[in-house]
Each structure stands twice: as C-alpha cells, then as structure tokens.
N, C-alpha and C positions, 0 to 999 in steps of 0.2 A: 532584144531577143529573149531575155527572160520572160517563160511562160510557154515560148513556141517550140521550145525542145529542150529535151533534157539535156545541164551543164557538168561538166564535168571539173576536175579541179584545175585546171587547164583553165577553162573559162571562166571560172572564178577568179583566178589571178590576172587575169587579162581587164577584168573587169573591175579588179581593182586599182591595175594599176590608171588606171584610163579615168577611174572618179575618185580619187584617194581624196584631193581636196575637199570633194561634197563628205565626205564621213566626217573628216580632221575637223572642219570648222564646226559644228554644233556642239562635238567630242571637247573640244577645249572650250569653247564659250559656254555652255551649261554652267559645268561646275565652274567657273566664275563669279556667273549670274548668282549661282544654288550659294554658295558661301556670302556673295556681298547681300544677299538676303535675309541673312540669320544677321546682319547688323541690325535691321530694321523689327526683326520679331522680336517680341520679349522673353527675355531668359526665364526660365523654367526649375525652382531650387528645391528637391527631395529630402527633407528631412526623415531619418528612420530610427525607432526604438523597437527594443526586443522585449519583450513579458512574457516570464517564467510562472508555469504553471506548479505550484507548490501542493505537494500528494496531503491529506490528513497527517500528521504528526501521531496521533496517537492510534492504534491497531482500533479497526472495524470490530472485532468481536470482542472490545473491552466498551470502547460507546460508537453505537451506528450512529452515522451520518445523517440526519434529516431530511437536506438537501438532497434528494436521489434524479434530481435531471440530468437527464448524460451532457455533458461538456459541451458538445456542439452543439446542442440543443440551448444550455443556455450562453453561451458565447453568443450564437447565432442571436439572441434576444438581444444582451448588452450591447451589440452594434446596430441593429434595428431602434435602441434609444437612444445612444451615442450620436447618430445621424439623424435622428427626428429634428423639427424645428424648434423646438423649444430650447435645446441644448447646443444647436448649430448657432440658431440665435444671438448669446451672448461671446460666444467666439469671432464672431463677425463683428461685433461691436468693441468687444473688449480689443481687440486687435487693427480692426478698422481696414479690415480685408476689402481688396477689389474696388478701393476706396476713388481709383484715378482713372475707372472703368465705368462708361452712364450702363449701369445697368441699377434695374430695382431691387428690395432688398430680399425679393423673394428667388432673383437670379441670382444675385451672391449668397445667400443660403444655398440654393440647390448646385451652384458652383464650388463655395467648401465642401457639399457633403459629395461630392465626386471625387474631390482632392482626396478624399481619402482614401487610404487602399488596408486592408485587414488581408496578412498573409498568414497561413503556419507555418510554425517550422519545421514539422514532421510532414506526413503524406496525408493526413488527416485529423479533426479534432478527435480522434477517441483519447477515453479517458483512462484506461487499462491499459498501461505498456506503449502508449502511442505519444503523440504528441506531447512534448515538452513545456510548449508554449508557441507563440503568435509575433510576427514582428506587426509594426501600425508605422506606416509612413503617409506623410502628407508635404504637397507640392505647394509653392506660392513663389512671386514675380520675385521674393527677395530672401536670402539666407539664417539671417536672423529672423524673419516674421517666419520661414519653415519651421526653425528651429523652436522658436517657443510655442508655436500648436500646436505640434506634434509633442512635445511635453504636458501643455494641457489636457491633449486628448488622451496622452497615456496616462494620466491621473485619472482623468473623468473614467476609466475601464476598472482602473484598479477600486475606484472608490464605490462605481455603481457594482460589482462584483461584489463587493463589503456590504450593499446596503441592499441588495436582493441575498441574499445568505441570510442577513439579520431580519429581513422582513420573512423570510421564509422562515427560519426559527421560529421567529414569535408568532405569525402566525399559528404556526402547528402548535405551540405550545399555549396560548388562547384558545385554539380547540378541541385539543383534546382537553384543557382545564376546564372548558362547558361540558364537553362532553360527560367528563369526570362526574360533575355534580348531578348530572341527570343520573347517571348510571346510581350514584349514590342513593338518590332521591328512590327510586325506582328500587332498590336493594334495599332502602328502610320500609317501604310500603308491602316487602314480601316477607319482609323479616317480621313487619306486624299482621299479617296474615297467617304465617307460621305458625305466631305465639298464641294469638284468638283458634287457630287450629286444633293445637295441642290442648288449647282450654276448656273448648267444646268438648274435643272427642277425647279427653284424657281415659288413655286406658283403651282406647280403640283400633288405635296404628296396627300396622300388619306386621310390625315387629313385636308387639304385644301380644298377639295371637296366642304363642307359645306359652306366656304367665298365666294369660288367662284359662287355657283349658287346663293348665296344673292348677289352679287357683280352684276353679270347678271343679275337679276331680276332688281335694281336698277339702272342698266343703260337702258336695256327696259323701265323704268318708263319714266326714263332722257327723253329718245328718242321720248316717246310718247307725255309727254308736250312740247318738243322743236317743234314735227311735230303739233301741235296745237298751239303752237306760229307763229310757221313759217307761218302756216296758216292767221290766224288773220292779221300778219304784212303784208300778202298778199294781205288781203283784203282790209284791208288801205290802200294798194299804191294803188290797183285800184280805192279807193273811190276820194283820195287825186288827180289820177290824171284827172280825170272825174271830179272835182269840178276843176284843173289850165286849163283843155280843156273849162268847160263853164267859168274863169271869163275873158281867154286869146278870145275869141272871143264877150264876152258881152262888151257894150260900159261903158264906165267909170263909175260910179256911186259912190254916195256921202255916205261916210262912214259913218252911222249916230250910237250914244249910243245904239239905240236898235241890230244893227247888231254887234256890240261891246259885248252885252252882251248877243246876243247868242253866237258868238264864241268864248267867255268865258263859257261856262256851257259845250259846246262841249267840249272841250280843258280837263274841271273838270273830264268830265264824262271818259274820255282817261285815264286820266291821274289814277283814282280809279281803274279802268279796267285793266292798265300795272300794279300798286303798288298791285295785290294781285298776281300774278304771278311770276312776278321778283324784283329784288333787288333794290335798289336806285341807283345803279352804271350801270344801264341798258339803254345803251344809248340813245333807243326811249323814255324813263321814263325821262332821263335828257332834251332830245329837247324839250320833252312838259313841264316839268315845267321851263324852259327857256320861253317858247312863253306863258305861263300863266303869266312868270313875267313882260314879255315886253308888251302883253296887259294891264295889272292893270297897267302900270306904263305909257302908251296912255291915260289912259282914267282917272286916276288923274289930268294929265293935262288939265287947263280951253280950252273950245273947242267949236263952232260954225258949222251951217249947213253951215256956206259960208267957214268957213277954208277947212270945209271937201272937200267939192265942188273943192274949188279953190287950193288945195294942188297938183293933177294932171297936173293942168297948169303950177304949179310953177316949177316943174319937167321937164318940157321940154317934157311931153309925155309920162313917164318912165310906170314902172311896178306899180300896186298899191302896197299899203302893204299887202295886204290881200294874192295875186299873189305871191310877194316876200317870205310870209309867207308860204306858202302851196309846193314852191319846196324847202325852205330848209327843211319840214317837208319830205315832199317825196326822196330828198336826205340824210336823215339822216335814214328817212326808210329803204331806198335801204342798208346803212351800217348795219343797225340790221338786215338783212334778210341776208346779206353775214357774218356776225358773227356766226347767226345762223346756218347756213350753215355749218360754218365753226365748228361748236360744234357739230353739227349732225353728221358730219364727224367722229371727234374725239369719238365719240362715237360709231358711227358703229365699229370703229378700235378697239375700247376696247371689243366690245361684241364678232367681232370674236377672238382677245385674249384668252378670259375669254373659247368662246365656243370650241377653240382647248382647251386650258387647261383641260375643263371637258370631253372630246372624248380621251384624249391623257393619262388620268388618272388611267385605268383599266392597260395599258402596264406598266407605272411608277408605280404602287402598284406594280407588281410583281417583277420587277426590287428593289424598296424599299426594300422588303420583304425580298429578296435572301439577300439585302447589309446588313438589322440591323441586319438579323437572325448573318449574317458573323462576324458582329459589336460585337453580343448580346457573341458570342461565344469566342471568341479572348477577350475581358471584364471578362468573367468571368473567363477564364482559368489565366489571371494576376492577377485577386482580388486573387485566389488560392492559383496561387502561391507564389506571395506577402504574403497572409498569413502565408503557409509553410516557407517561408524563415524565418519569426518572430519566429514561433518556434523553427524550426532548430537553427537560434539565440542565441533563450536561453537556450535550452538544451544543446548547445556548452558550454554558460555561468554556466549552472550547470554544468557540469562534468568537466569545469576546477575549478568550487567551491568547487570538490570533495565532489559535495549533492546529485548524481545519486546514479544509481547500482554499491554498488565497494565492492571489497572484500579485508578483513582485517583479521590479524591473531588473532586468538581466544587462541591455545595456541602454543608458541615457538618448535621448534624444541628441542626434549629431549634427554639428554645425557643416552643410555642405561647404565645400571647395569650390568647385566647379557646376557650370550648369545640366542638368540632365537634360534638357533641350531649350532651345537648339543646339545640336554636338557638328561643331564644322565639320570633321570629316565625313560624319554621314552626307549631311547634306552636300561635299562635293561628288563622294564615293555616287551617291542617287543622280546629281548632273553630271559626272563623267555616263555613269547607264543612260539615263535616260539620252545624254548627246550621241553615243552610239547608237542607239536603237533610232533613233531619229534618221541620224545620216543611212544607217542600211536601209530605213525605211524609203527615205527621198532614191537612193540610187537603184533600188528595187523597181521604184515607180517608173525611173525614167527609163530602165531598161526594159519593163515591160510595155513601155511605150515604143522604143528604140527598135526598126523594122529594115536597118541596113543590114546588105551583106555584106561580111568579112570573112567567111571561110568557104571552105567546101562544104563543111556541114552544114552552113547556113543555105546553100542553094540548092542541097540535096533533102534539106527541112522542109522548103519552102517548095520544088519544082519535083522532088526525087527523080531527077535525072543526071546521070555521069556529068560532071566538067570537064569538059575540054583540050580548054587552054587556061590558065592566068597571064591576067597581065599586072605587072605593077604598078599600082600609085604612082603617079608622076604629077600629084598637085590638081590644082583649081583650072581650068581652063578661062584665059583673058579675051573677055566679053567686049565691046565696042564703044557700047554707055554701062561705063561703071552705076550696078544699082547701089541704092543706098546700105551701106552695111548694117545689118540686126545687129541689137545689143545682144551681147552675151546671155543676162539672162531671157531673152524671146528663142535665143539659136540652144538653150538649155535645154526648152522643153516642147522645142518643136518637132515635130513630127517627121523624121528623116525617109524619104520615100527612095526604091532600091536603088542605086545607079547601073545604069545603060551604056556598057562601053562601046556598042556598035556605035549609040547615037554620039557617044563624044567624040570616035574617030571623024563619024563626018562632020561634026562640028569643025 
C-alpha cells in the first residue's frame, strides 16, 4: 500500500512490525561483511612532520632581504619540485616503494607523488603575521617505510628552501656585479668626455660667464688707461721733440743754476705725473729718475758762468747737455710708447678672447647640459648599484649565517601506530548504514508492490465508499487438492491481489 495513500505513524509501525526481519538481516550482515573486508585490504600508515617557518633574524632596514617572493609563491614552487620525477625518482628506489604491486615505474612515481599531502598550519601561506609553517605527511602499506619518507621528504623541503635562497642570492649578486661594471665602464667614458670638455672649451662653461665679463670689463679698463697713457707719452715726444728742434737750431748758450733748476722742477713734476699711473719698473718713470739723478748730481758740483760758457768749446762743438738730455728722453719715449703698443695689443687679443668666449657660451651651456645631465645619470645609476651590491653582500652573508628565512623542523617525522585505513569501525559504522538503507529500501519496494486490504482506509483509498461491515480473519480456507505451496521467497514478492469475502462465504 505504500504509494497508494498517505501513511501515517500508525502505518508505519504496522509496517514494521510485519517486515522487521527484511531490515534486521542486511542491518547485521553488512557490517560483518564491511569489517571481514578490511582483513583482505591493505593497511594504509600516515607518517607526519611539522616545519617551522623561521622570520629573518636580523631587522629589514639594517640589511633587506633579496629573496622578495611572497611564501606561498615560493612554497608553492618547492613542492612542485619536491613532486617532480626526478626527485620522486630516487625515493622510490631508495626505498623500494610499491615494490609487491605489478605496476610500472612511472605508476609508482605518480603513486608516491599522491602519497603526499603539503598542509599549513595557519589558514594560509602568508608571510606577514600568518602562517608559521606547513605540516608534509606521507602514506605507505608499511610504518617504518612511512616513517622514513616522510623524513626524507622533510629534508628534501628544508634543503631545496637552502638552495633556491642561495641560488637566488647569487644570482642577484652576479647581476647586479655585471651590471656594476657596465655602469662603471659607462661612468669612465663620461668622465672622459667631461675632461676633453673642460679642455676644449676651458673658460667657456656657463659658470664662467660671470669671470669672464669681469675679466672683460677689466681689460676694457686696462685698455682705456693704456690709451691715455699712450696718449700723454705722445704728447711728450711731440713736446720733447719741439724743445731738441729749438735748442738744435738756437746758438749755444751758457747753462746757468737757474736753467738747472728749472729743469729740475720739470723733470719732478714728470716724474709725480708717471709715479701715479704706473709702477717703478716703467721705463719712462725710470729715465726720468735717472736724469733727475744726473741733474742733482751737475749741479752738486762747484760751477761757474765761465765753465758753463766755455764747456761747448772744450767739446770741439759737440751737443750740449741739455740736447744730449732731451733725445735720450725722447728715445726712451719712443720705447714706452712701443711697449705700450705692445700691451694694447695684448690686450685687444685678450678682449676678443674673452668676447668669443662670452658669444660662444649659450651653444657650450647646451652642450654642457646634455654631457652632466649624461654625467649626473650614469653617477647615480653606480652610486645604486654600488649600493645594491652591498646589500646583496650581506644578505649572501646572512643566509650563509643561516640568520635569514629558513625552515626548521618543529616536529620529526612520527612512527604511526595504527592504520589510517582501513579503520574497522568506519567500515562496520558504513555496513551497519548502508544494511539499513538496504532493508528500508527492499521493504519500501514490496509494499509498494503490496495491493491488499487491511483497513478501512485501504478500501476507502482504493473504492472511496463507506464500510459496512468487517469481518474477521478466520485463516486460509481448506481447498480439496491441496496445491503445491510457494516458497517463501516467490510468496515475498508476489503480487497479493484484494480478497473477496462474499466469494469466500460461498466458498
């Protein structure tokens, strides 16, 4: 009747008491079965070690870290070659796994590398504040062979951890140590550009600028008192020579103290006149205090109107003194005015110098500009990497101090006890389930097969019209030729059609 109308608990209980047997037997035979089956499987042994993730030892902003791959990044690598074949490889031989199993050796490779299980121990690998470390367990038919892979394989993590750190160090520190040398190579090549710069254009940088137009300005000054020298000394030759034209045509006359000491006062007044301009070593400045000493030292000597007089005679006719005096002046002239000359000269040459230099200065600034920017850049890329390599350095130096990131085991690989599967309880707790759900299933079936009536509500299911009367059960009614009796299991699942109590009265 299950299926033809709704049961209630009632009917449920009715129904079980009626098949209790069909549930009971699968319910107890399963888990039977399910346990003497786990004699036949082979046991299943979990060895498990714990590795501790160990922070740098020494403070980030005393020496950075090289290695900058976050954790699970490279965790994630180290068991991607932990599991590769080359490494699975000799674990399988060394140990001689799956050895009583026909499989090939590329099935017991990819069979160890399943055995293995990579858990963390936190919720995550990060490496900030997170995870501590990683437990690695690994399965096999027997306790001791768990045990010692799972040791090997927590070596092989610890070691491959050590030997990507060290290949990452040295790496970085091989590269940036090429690098280094370029940058160098490149930083002498601007350094000798620099210098052929400053050698070319010495005196033309746009920091010069400023010397040079004081430099100009005082050679313009230079120039302007030499042209007012030159002037002056100009004007004395013409004075000088207009006084040897009148004493070269006046008749001899007697040199007397008074004409002695005006051309002495002359001579002073020169003499004042050159010594605020030029130096003592100027050689119109020299002539005249020569002929102011060779006067004073005339006219110390005791002396007469008749010596004076008669000194011309005694000469045979010669030059006076005064004559002889006046063209070595004018001849000593003529040399400071060709000095002169000569320094005005030198000075023009300096001013056009000076004045390319300052015309020539806007093109060299930009020239400048392009070399130090070139200079400024190749400088600091070596200060850089000069620096980096100091790091690199020491963090080579720490993680052969083993004071970096390193991982250590926290705890050994453990000898199981016990199997991790098969676990007999599971497997009878799964045939006790599964025998239940079995039996409900079989007695579900045959009651929805099951089309006799037994109640009221079966006849009011089946006809919906009021009952009657009941009558009681009073057994099998006795037939004439006994037929043959159905076994048990044919009368299980046969098909019970309604019973007809009219027809059994007239029976």
């Amino acid at each position: 009747m299950l299926g033809h109308r709704p049961l209630n608990a009632e009917d449920y209980l009715t129904i079980l008491k009626r098949r209790w047997w069909i549930i009971a037997i699968p319910t107890l035979v399963l888990p039977v079965i399910a346990v003497a089956a786990t004699l036949y499987i082979p046991a299943q042994y979990v060895s498990q070690s714990s590795v501790q993730i160990g922070q740098q030892k020494v403070s980030n902003d005393l020496v950075k870290s090289i290695v900058t791959e976050d954790i699970s990044s490279r965790l994630a690598t180290i068991i991607q070659q932990i599991k590769s074949r080359s490494r699975i490889l000799p674990i399988v031989e060394k140990f001689n796994l799956y050895s009583d199993q026909k499989l090939t050796m590329d099935d017991r490779i990819a069979l160890a590398s399943n055995n293995i299980d990579i858990q963390p121990l936190g919720t995550g690998f990060a490496h900030t504040n997170g995870v501590p470390g990683f437990s690695i367990a690994f399965s096999a038919n027997d306790a001791h062979t768990a045990q010692m892979v799972c040791a090997e394989i927590t070596s092989m993590f610890i070691s491959a951890n050590l030997q990507n750190q060290t290949d990452a160090t040295a790496g970085s520190t091989d590269f940036i140590t090429e690098q280094l040398k370029i940058a160098a190579t490149t930083l002498d090549d601007q350094n000798a550009k620099m210098a052929e710069f400053e050698r070319k254009y010495f005196g033309m940088r746009p920091e010069d600028e400023g010397n040079n137009i004081s430099y100009l300005n005082s050679l313009n000054s230079q120039l302007e008192a030499s042209t007012q020298a030159l002037g002056r000394m100009e004007q004395d030759k013409s004075l000088m020579e207009s006084m040897l034209a009148s004493q070269a045509t006046a008749s001899p006359t007697v040199v007397t103290p008074q004409t002695q000491e005006q051309e002495l006062q002359s001579l002073i007044a020169r003499q004042a006149d050159l010594s605020q301009h030029f130096t003592a070593s100027y050689p119109p400045l020299i002539a005249v205090n020569r002929q102011i000493a060779d006067l004073r030292a005339k006219m110390a000597r005791p002396s007469s109107a008749q010596a004076y007089a008669a000194a011309p005679a005694a000469t045979g006719g010669n030059d006076s003194v005064a004559v002889r005096d006046l063209r070595a002046r004018i001849q000593a002239n003529d040399l400071a005015i060709q000095q002169e000359r000569n320094k005005q000269a030198q000075i023009n040459k300096q001013i056009h110098e000076y004045q390319a230099r300052i015309q020539s200065t806007p093109q060299v600034e930009e020239e400048y500009k392009q070399l130090t920017r070139d200079t400024q850049t190749s400088q600091s890329l070596y200060d850089s990497l000069s620096s980096k390599l100091k790091q690199a350095q020491m963090a080579t130096d720490l993680q052969n101090r083993q004071e970096g990131e390193t991982f250590s085991i926290l705890d050994p690989a453990n000898l199981p006890d016990n199997p991790t599967f098969p676990k007999r309880r599971v497997f009878a707790a799964g045939g006790f389930t599964g025998g239940l759900a079995l039996g409900l299933l079989f007695v579900a079936l045959l009651e929805y097969r099951d089309t006799a009536l037994r109640t009221e509500r079966d006849i009011w299911a089946f006809t919906h019209l009021p009952t009657l009367a009941v009558i009681a059960w009073s057994g099998d009614v006795a037939l004439s030729s006994k037929p043959s009796k159905p076994s048990r299991l044919k009368r299980l699942f046969r098909r019970n059609n309604p019973k007809d109590p009219l027809a059994e009265a007239n029976g």
